[in-house]
C-alpha positions in Angstrom: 11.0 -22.0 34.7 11.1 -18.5 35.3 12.1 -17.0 31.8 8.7 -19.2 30.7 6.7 -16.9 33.4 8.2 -13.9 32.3 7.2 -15.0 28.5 3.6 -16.2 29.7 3.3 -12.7 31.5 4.7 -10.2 28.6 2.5 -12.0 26.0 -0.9 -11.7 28.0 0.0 -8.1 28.8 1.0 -7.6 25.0 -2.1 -9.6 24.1 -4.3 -7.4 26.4 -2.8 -4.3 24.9 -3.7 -5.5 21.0 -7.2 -6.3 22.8 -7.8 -2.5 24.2 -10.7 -0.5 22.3 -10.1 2.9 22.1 -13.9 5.1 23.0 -14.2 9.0 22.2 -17.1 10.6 24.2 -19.4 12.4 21.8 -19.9 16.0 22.4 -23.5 15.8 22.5 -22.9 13.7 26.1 -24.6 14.7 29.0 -23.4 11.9 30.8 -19.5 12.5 32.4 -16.4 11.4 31.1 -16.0 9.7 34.5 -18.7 7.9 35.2 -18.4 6.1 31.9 -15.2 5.9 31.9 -15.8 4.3 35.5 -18.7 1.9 34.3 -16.2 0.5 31.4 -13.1 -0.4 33.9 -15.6 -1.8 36.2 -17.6 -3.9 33.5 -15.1 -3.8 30.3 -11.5 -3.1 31.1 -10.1 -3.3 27.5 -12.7 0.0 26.6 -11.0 2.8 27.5 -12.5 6.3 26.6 -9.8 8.7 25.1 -10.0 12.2 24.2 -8.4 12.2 21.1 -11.2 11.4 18.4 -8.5 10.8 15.8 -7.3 8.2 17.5 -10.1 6.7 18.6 -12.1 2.8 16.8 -15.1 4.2 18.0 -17.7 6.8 18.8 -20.1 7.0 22.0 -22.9 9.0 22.8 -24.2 9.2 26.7 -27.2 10.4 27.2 -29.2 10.9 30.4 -33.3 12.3 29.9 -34.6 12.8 33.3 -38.4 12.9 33.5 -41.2 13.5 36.3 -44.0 11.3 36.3 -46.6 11.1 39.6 -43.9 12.9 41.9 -41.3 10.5 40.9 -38.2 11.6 38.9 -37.1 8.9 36.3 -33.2 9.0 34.7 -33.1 7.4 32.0 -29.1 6.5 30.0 -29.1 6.0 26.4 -25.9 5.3 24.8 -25.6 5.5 21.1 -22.4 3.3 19.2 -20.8 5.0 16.3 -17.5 3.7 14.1 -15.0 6.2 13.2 -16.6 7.4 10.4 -20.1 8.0 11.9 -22.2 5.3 11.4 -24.9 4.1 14.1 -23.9 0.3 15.2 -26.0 0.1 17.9 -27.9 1.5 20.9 -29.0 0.6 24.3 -32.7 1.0 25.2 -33.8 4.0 27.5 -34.5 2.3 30.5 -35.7 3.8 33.8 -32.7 2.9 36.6 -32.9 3.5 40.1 -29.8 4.0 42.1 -27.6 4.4 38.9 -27.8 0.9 38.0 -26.5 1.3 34.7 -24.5 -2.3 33.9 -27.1 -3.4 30.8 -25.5 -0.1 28.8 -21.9 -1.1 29.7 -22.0 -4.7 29.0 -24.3 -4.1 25.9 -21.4 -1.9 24.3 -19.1 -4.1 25.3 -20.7 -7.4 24.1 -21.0 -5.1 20.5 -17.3 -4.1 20.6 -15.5 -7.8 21.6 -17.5 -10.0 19.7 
């Protein structure tokens, strides 16, 4: 009974490791390495950013526009999906978000990437 937990345990981990997606941070980013770095453990654990581009399945662009409108400042995150090689796969819409509240660009990527 125990040697079939131990097998049942190594193969998700080795399962979860086959799963991981590798992320390189553009460097036209504005937006840190932590914080989305942060936002895909807390929303997609198998994207992991990594700061070797050779090494990396795909390419992600942060960026954050902040505008002033009436007295009110507006951030806006943008994130841009590239493969390897360069190519646009997708983007998240600019949206206005108040209080960081930035799950749409995380899951969005992360819908793209593990479907």
């Amino acid at each position: 009974m125990v040697s079939v937990g131990i097998t049942l345990l190594l193969g998700t981990a080795l399962l979860a490791q086959q799963n991981t997606k590798r992320i390189y941070l553009s460097s036209k980013s504005n937006i840190t390495t932590a914080e989305v770095s942060e936002g895909f453990a807390k929303y997609c654990p198998n994207i992991v950013l990594n700061q070797n581009e050779a090494k990396a399945d795909y390419v992600l662009e942060a960026a954050e526009t902040v505008s002033a409108h009436e007295g009110t400042t507006r951030a806006r995150w943008h994130f841009t999906l590239m493969n390897a090689e360069g190519d646009i796969l997708m983007t998240t819409h600019p949206e206005a978000h108040w209080g960081k509240d930035v799950k749409h660009h995380f899951e969005a990527v992360c819908k793209f990437i593990n479907k």
